[in-house]
Structures are given as C-alpha cells and as structure tokens.
mmCIF file of the N, C-alpha and C atoms, coordinates in Angstrom:
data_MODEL
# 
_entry.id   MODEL 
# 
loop_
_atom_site.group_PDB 
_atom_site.id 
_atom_site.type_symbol 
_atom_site.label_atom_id 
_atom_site.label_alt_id 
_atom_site.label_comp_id 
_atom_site.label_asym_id 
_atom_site.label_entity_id 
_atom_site.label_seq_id 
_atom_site.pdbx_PDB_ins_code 
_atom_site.Cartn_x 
_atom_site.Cartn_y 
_atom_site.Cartn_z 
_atom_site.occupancy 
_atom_site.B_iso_or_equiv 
_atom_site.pdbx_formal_charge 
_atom_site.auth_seq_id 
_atom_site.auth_comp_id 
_atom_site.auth_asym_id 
_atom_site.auth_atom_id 
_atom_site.pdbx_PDB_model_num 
ATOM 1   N N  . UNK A 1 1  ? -22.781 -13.677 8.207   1.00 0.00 ? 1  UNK A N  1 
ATOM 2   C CA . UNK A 1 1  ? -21.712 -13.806 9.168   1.00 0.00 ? 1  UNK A CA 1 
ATOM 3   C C  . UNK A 1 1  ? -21.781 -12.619 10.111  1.00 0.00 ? 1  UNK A C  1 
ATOM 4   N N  . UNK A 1 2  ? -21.652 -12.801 11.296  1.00 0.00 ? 2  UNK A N  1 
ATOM 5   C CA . UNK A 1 2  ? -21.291 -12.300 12.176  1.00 0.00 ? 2  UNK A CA 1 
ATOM 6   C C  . UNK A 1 2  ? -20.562 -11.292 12.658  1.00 0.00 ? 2  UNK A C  1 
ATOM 7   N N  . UNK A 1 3  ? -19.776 -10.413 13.069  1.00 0.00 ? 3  UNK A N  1 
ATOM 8   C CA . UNK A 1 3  ? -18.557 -10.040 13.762  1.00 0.00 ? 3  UNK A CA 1 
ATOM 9   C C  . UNK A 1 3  ? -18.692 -9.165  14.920  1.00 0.00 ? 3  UNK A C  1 
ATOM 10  N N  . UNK A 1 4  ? -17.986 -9.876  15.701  1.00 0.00 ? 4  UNK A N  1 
ATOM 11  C CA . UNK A 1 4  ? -17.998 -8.265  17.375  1.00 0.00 ? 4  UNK A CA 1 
ATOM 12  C C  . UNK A 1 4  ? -16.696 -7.331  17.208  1.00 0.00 ? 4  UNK A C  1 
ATOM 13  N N  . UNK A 1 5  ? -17.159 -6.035  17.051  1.00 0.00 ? 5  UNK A N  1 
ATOM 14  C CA . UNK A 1 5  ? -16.179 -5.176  17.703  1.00 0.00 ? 5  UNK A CA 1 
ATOM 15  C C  . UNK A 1 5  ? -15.564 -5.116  18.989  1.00 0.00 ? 5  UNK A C  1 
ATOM 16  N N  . UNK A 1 6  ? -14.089 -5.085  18.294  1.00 0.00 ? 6  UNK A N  1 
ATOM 17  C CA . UNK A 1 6  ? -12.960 -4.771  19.924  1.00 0.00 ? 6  UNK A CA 1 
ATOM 18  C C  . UNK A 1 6  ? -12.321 -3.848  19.735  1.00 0.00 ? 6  UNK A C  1 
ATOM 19  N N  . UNK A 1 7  ? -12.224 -3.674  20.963  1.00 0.00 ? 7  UNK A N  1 
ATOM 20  C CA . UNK A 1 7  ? -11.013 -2.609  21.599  1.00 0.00 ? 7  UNK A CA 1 
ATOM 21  C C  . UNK A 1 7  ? -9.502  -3.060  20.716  1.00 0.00 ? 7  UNK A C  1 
ATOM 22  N N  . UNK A 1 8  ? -8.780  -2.160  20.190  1.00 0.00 ? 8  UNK A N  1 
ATOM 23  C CA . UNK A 1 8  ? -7.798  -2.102  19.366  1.00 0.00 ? 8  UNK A CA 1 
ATOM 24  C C  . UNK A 1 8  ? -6.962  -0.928  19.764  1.00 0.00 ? 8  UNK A C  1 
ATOM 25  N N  . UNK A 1 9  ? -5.988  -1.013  21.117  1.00 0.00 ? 9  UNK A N  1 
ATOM 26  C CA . UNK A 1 9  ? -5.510  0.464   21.560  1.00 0.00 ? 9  UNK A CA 1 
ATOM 27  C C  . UNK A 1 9  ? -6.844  1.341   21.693  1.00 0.00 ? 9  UNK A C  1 
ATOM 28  N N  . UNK A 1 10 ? -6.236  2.504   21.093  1.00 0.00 ? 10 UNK A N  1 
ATOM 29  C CA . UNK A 1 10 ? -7.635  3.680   21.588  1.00 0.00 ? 10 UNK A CA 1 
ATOM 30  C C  . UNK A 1 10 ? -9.110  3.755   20.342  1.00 0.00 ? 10 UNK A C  1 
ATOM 31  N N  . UNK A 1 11 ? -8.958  2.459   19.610  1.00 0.00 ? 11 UNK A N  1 
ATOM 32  C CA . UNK A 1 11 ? -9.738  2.169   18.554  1.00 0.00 ? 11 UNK A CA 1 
ATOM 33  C C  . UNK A 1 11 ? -10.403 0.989   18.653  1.00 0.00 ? 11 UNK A C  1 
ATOM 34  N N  . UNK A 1 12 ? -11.274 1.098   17.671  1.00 0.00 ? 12 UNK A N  1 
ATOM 35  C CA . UNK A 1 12 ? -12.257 -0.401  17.387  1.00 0.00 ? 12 UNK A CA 1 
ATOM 36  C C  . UNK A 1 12 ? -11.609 -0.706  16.362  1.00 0.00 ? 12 UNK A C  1 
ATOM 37  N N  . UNK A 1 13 ? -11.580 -2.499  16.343  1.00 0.00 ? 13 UNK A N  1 
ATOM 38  C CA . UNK A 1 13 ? -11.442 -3.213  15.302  1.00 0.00 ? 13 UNK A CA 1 
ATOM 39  C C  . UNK A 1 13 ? -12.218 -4.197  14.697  1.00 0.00 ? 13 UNK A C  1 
ATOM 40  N N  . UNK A 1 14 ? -12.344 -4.757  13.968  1.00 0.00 ? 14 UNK A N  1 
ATOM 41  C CA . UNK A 1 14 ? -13.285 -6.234  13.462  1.00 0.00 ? 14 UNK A CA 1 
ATOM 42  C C  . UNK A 1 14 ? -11.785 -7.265  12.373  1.00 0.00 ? 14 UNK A C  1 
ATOM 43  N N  . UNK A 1 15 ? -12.160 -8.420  13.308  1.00 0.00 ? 15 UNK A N  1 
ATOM 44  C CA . UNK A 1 15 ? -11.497 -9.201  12.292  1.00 0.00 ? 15 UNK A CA 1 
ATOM 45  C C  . UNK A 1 15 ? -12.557 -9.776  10.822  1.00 0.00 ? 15 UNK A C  1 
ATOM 46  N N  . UNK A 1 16 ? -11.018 -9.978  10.310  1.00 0.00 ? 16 UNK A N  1 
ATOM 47  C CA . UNK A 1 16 ? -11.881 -10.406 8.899   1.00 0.00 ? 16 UNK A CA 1 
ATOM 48  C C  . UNK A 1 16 ? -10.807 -12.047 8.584   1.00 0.00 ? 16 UNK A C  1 
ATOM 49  N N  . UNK A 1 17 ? -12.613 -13.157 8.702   1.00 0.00 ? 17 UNK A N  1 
ATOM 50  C CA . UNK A 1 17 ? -11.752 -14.278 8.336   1.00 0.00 ? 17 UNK A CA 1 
ATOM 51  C C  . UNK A 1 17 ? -10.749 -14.704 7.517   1.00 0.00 ? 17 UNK A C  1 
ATOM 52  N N  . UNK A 1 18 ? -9.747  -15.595 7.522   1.00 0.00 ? 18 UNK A N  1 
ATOM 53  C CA . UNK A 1 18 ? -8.877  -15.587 6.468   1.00 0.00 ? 18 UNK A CA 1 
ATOM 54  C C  . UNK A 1 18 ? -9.535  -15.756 5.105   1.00 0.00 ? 18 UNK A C  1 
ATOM 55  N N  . UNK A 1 19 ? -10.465 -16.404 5.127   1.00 0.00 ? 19 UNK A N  1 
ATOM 56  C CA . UNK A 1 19 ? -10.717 -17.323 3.976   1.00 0.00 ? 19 UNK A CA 1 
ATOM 57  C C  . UNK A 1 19 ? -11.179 -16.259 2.964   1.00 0.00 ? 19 UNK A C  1 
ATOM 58  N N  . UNK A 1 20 ? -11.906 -15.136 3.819   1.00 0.00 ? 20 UNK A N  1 
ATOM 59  C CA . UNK A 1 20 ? -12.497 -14.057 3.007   1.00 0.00 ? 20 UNK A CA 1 
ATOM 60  C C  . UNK A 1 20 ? -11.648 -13.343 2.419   1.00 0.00 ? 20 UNK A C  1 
ATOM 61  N N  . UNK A 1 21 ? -10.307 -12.952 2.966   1.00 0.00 ? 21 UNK A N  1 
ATOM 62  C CA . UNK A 1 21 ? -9.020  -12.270 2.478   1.00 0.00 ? 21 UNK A CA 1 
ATOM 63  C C  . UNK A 1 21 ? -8.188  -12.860 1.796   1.00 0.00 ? 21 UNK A C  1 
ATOM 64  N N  . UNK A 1 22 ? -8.331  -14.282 1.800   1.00 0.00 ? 22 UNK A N  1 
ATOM 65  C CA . UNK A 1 22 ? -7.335  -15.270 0.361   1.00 0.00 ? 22 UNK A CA 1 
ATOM 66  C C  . UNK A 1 22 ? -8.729  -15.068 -0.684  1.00 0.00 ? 22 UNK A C  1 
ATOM 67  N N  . UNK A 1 23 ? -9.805  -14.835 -0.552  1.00 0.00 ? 23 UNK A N  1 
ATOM 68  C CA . UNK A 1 23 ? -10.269 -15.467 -1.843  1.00 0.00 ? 23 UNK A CA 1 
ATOM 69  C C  . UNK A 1 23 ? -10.189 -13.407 -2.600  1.00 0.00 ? 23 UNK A C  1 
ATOM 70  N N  . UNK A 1 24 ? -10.439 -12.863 -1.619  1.00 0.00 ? 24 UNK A N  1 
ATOM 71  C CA . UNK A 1 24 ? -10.291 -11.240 -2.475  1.00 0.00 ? 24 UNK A CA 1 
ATOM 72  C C  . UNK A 1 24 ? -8.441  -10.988 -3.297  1.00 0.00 ? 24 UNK A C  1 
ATOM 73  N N  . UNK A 1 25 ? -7.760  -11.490 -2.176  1.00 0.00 ? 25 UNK A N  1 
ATOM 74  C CA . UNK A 1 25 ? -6.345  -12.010 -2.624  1.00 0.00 ? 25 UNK A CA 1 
ATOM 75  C C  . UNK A 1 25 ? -5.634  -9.998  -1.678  1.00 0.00 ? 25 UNK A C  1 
ATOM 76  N N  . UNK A 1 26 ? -6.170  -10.265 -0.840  1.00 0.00 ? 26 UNK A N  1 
ATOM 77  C CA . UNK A 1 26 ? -6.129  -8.974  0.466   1.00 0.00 ? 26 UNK A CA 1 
ATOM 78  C C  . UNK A 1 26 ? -4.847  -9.724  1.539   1.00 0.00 ? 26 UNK A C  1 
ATOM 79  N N  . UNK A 1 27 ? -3.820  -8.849  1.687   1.00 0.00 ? 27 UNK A N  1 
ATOM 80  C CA . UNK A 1 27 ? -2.820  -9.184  2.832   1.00 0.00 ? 27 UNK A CA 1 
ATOM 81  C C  . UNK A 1 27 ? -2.230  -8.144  3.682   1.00 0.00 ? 27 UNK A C  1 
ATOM 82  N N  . UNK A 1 28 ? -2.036  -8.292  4.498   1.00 0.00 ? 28 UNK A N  1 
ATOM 83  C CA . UNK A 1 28 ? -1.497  -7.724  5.861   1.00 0.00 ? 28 UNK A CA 1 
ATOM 84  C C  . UNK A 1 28 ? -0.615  -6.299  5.084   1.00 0.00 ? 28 UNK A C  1 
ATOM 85  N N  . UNK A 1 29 ? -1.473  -5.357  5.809   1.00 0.00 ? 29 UNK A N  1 
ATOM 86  C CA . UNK A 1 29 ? -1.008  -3.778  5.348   1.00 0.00 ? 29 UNK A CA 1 
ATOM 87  C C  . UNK A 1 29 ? -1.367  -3.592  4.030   1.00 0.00 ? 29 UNK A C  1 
ATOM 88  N N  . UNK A 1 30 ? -2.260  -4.073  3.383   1.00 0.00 ? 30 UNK A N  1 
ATOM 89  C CA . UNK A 1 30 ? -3.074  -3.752  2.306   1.00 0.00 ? 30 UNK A CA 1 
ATOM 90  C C  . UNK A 1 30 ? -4.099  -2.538  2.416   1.00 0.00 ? 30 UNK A C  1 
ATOM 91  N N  . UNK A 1 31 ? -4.173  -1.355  1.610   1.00 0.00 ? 31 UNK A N  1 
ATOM 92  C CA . UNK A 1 31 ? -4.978  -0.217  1.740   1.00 0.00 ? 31 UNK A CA 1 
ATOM 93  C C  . UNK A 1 31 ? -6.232  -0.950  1.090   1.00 0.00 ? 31 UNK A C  1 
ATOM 94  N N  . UNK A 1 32 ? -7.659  -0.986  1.900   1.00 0.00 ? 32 UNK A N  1 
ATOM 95  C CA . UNK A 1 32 ? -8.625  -0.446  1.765   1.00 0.00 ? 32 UNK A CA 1 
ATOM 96  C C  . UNK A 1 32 ? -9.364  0.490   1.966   1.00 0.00 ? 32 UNK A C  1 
ATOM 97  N N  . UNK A 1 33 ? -10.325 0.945   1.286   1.00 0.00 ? 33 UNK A N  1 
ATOM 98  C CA . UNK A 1 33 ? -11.481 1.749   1.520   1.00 0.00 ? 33 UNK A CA 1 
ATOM 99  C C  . UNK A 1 33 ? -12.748 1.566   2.182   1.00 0.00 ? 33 UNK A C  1 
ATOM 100 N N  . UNK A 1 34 ? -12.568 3.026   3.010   1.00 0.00 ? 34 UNK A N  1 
ATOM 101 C CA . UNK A 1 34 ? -14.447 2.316   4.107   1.00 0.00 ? 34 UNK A CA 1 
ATOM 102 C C  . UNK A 1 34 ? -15.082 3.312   3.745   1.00 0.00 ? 34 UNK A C  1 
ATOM 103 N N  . UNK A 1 35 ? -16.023 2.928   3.530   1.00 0.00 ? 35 UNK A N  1 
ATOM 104 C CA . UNK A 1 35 ? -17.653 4.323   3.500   1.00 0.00 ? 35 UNK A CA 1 
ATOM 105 C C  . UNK A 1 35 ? -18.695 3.983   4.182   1.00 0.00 ? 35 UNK A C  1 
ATOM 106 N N  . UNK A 1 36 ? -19.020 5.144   4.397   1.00 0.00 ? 36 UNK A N  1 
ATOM 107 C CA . UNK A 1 36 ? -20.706 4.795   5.315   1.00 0.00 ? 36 UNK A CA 1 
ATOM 108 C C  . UNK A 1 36 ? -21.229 5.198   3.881   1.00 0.00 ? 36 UNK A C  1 
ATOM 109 N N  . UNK A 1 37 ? -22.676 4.053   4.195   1.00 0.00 ? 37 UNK A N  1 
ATOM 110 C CA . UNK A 1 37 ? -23.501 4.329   3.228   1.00 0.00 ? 37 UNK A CA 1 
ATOM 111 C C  . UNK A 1 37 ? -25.045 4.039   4.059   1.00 0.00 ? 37 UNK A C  1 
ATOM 112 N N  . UNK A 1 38 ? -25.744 4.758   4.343   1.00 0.00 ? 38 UNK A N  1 
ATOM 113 C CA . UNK A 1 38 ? -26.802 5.061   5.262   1.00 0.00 ? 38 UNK A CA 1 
ATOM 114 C C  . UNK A 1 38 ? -26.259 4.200   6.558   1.00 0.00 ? 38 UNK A C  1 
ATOM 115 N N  . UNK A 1 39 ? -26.796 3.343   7.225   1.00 0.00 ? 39 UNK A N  1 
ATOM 116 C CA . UNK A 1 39 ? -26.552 2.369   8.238   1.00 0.00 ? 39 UNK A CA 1 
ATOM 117 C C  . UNK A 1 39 ? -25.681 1.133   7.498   1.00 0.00 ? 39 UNK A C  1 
ATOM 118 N N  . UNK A 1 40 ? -25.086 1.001   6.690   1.00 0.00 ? 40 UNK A N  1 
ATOM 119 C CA . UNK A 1 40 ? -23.907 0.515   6.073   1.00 0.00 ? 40 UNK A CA 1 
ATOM 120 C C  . UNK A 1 40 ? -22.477 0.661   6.411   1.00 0.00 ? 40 UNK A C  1 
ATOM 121 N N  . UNK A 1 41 ? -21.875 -0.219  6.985   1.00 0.00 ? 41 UNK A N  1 
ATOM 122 C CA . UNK A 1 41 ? -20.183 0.303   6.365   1.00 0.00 ? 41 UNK A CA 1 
ATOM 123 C C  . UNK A 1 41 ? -19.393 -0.707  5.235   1.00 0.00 ? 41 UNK A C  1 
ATOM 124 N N  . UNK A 1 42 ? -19.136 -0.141  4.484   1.00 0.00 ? 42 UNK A N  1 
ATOM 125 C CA . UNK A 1 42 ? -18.889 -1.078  3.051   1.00 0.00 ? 42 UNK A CA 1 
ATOM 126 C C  . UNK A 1 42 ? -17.376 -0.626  3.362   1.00 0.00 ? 42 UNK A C  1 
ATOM 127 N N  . UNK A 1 43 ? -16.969 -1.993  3.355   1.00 0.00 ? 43 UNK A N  1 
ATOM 128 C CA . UNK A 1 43 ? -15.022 -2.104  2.844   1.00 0.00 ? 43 UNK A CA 1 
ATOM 129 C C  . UNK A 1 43 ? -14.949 -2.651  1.888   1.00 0.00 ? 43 UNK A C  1 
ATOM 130 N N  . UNK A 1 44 ? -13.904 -1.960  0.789   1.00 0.00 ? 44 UNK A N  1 
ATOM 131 C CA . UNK A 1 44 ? -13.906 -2.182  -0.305  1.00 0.00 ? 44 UNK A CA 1 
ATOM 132 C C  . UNK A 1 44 ? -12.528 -1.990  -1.289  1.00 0.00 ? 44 UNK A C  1 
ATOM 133 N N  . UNK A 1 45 ? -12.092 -2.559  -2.357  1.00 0.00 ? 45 UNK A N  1 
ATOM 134 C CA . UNK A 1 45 ? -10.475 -2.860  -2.248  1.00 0.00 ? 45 UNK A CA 1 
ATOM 135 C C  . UNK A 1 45 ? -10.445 -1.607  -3.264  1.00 0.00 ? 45 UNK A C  1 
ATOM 136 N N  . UNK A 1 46 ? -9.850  -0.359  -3.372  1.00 0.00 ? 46 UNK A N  1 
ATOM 137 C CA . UNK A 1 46 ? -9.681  0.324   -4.142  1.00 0.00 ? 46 UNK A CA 1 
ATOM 138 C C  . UNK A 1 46 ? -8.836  0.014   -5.517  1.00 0.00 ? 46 UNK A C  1 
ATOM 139 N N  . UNK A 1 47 ? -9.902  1.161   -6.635  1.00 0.00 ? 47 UNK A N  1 
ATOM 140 C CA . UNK A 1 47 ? -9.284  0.310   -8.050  1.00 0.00 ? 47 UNK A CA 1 
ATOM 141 C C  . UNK A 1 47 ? -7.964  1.379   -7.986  1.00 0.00 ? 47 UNK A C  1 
ATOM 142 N N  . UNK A 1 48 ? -7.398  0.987   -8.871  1.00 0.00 ? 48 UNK A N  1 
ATOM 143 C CA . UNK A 1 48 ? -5.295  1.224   -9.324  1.00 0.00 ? 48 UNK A CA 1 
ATOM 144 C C  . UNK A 1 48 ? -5.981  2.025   -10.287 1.00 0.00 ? 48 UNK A C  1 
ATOM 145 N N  . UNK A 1 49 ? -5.313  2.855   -10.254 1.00 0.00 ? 49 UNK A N  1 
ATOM 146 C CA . UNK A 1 49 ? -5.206  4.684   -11.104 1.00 0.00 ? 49 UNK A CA 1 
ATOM 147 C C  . UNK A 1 49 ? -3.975  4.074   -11.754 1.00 0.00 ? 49 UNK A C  1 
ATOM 148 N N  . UNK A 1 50 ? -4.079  3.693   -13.239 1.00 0.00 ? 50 UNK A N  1 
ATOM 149 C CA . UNK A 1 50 ? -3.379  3.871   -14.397 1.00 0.00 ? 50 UNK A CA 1 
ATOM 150 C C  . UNK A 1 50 ? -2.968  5.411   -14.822 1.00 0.00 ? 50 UNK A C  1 
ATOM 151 N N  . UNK A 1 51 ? -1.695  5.250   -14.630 1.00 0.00 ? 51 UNK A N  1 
ATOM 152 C CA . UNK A 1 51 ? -0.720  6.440   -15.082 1.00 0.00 ? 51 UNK A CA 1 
ATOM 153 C C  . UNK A 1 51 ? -0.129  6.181   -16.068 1.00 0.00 ? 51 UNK A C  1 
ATOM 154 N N  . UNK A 1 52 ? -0.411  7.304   -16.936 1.00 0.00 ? 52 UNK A N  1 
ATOM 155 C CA . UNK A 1 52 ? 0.481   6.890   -18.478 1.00 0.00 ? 52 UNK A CA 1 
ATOM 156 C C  . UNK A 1 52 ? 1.988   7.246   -18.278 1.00 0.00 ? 52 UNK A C  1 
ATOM 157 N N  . UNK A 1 53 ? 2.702   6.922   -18.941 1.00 0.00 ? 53 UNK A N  1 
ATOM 158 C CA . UNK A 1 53 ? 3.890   7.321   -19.258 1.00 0.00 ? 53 UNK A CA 1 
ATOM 159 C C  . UNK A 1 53 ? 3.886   8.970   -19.291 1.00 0.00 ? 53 UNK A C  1 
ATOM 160 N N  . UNK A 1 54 ? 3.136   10.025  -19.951 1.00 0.00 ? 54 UNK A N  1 
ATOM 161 C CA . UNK A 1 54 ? 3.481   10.900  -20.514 1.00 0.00 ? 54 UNK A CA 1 
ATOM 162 C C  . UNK A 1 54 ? 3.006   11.363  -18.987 1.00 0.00 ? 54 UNK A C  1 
ATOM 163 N N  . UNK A 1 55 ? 1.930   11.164  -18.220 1.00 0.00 ? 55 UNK A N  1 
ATOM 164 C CA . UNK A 1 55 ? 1.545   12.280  -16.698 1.00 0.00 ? 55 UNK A CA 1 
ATOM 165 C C  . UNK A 1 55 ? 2.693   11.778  -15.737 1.00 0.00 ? 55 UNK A C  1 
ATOM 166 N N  . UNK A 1 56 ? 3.423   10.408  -15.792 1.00 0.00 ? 56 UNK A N  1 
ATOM 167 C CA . UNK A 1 56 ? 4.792   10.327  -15.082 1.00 0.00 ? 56 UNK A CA 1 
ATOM 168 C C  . UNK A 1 56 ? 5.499   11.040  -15.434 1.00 0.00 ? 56 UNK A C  1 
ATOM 169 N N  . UNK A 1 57 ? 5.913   11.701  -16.756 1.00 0.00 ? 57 UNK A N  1 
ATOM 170 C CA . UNK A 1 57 ? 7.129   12.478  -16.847 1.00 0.00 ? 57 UNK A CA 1 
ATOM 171 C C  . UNK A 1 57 ? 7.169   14.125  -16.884 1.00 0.00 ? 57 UNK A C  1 
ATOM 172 N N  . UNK A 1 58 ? 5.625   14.338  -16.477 1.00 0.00 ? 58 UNK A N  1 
ATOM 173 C CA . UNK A 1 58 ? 5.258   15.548  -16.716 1.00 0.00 ? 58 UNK A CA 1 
ATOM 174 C C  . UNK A 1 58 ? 5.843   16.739  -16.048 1.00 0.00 ? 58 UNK A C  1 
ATOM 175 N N  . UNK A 1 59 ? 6.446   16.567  -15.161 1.00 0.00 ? 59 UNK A N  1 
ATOM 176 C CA . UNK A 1 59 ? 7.250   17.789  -14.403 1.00 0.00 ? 59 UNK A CA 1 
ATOM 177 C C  . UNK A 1 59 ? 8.974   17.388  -14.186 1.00 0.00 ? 59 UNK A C  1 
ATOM 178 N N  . UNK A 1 60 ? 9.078   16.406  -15.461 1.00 0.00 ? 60 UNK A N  1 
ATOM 179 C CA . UNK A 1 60 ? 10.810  16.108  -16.088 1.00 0.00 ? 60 UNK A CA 1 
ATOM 180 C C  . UNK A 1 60 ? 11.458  17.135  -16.469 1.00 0.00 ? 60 UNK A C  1 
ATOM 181 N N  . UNK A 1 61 ? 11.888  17.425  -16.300 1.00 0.00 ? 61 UNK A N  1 
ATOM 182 C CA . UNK A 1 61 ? 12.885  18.625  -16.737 1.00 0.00 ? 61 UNK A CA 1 
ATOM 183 C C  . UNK A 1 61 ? 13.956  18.624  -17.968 1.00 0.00 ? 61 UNK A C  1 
ATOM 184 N N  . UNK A 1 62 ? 14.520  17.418  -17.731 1.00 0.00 ? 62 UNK A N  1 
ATOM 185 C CA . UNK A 1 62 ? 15.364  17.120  -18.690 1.00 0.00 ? 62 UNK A CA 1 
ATOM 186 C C  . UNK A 1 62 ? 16.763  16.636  -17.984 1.00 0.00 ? 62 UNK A C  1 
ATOM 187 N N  . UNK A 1 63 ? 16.883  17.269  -16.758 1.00 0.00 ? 63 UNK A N  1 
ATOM 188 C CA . UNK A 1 63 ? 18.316  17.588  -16.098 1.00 0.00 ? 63 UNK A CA 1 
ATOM 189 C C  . UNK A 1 63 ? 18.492  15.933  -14.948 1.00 0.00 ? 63 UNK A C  1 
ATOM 190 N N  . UNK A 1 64 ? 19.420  15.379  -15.015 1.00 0.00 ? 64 UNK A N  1 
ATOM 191 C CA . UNK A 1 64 ? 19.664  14.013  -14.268 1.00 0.00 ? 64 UNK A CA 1 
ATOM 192 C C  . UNK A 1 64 ? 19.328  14.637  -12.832 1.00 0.00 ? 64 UNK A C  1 
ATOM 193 N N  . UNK A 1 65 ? 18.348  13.857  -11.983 1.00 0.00 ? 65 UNK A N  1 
ATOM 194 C CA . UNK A 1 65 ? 18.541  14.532  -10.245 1.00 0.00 ? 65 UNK A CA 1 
ATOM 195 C C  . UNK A 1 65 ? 19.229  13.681  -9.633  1.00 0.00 ? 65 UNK A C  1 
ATOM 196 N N  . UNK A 1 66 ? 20.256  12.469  -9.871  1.00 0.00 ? 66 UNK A N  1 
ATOM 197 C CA . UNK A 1 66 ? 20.928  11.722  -9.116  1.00 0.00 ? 66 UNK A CA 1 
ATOM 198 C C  . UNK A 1 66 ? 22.198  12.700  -8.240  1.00 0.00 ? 66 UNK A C  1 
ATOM 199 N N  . UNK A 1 67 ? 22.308  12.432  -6.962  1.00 0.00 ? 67 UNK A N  1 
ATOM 200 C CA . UNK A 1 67 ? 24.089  13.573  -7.119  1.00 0.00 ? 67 UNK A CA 1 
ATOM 201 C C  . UNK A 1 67 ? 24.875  12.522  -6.816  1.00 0.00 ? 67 UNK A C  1 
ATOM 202 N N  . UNK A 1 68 ? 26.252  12.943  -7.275  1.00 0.00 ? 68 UNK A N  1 
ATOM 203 C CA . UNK A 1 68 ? 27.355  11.955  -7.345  1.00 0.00 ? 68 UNK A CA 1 
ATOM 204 C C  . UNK A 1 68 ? 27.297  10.921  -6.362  1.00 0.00 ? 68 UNK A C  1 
ATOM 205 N N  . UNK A 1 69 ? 27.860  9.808   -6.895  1.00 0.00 ? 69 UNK A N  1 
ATOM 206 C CA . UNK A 1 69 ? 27.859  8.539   -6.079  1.00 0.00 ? 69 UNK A CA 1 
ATOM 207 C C  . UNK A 1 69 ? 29.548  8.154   -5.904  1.00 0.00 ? 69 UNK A C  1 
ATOM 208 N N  . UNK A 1 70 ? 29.580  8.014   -4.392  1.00 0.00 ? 70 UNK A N  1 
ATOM 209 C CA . UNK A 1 70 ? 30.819  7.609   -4.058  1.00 0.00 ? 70 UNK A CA 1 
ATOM 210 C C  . UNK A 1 70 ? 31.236  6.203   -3.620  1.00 0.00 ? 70 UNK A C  1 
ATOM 211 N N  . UNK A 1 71 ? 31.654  4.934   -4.507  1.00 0.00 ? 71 UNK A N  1 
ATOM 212 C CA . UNK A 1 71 ? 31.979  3.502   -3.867  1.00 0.00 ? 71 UNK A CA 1 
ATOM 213 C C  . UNK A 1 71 ? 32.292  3.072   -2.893  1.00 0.00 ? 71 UNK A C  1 
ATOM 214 N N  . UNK A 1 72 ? 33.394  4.423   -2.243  1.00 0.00 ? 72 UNK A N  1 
ATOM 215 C CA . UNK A 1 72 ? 33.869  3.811   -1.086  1.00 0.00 ? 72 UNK A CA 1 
ATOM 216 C C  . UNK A 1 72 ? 34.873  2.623   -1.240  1.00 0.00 ? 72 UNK A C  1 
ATOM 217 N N  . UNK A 1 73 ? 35.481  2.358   -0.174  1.00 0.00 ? 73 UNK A N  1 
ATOM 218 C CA . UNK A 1 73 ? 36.595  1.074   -0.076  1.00 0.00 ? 73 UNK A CA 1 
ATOM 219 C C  . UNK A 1 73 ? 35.274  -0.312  0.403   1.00 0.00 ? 73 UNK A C  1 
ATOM 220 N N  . UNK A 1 74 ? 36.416  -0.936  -0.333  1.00 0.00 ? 74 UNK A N  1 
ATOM 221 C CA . UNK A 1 74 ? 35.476  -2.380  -0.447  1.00 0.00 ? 74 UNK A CA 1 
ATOM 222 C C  . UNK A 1 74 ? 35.709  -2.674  1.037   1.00 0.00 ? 74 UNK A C  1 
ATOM 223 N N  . UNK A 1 75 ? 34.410  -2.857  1.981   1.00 0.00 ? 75 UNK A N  1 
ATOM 224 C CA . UNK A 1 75 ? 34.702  -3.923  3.224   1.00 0.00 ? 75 UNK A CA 1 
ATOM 225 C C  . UNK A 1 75 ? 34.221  -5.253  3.291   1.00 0.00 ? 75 UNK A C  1 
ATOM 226 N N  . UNK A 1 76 ? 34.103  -6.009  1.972   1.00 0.00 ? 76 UNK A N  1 
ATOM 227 C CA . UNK A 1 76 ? 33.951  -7.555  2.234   1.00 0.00 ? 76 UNK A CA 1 
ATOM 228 C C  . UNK A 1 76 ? 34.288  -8.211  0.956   1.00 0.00 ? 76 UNK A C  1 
ATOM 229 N N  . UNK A 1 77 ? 33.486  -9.014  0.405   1.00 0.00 ? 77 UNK A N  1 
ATOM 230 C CA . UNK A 1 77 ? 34.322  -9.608  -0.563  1.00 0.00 ? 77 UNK A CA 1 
ATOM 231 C C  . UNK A 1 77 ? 33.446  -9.073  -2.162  1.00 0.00 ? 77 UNK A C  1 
ATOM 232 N N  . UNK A 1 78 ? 33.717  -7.619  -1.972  1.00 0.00 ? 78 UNK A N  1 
ATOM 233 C CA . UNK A 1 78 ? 33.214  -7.293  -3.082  1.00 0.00 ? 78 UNK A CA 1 
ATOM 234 C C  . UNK A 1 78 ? 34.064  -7.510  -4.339  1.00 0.00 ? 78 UNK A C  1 
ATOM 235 N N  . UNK A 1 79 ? 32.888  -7.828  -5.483  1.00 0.00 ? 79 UNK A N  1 
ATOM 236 C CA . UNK A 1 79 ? 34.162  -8.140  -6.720  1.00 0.00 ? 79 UNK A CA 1 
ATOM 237 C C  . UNK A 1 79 ? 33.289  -6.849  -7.595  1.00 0.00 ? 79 UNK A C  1 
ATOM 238 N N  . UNK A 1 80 ? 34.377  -6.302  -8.087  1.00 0.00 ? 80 UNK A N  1 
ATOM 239 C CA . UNK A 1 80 ? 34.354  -5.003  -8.747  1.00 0.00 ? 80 UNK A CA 1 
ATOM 240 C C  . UNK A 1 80 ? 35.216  -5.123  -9.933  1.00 0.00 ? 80 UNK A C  1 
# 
C-alpha cells in the first residue's frame, strides 16, 4: 500500500486506512509509537506497563489527601 504525505498545519501527515485501525482495534487520540529504523519508519502500538499494587502505593503516606467537601444548597431536584 501506498501513502502520500500532506501538509497538516506546520506538519506532515499520512492517513491510515480505516480498515487497518479497526483490525489493530486503534482510535482517534490513541498514543502510538514511531521509530526510525535505518530508511524505515515503523508505527507501532505501545505495550501497557503493568503496575503492581505495591509501586502504586509507594509514596502513600498514610494521611487522607482529600480536603473537606462542601454540598452546597441543592439547585435542582437533588434527592439527598
């Protein structure tokens, strides 16, 4: 397949057919990755960095960081 570069504002772009982006399962504002690799440019869907539980809580403190929450007067048909 094919593709021509365009003008994209002060950038180049290339479209990418749909069919190629439903079957990777790729949608609009999805982060990929580009590399040059000699006369190559490879796009490519970056893998998900598994975080355990224990490196999420690693700079927990112990202490709640929420600060007080105020309800306010109801302006519609809140049921409380």
């Amino acid at each position: 397949m094919e593709a021509r570069i365009q003008k994209w504002g002060n950038s180049s772009g290339i479209r990418i057919p749909s069919s190629i982006l439903k079957s990777l399962n790729i949608k609009t504002n999805d982060i990929l990755t580009i590399e040059q690799e000699d006369d190559k440019i490879i796009i490519s869907i970056p893998k998900k960095k598994k975080i355990s539980l224990e490196d999420k809580f690693k700079d927990y403190n112990g202490k709640n960081l929420a600060k007080e929450f105020s309800w306010d007067k109801d302006v519609g048909k809140e049921i409380w």
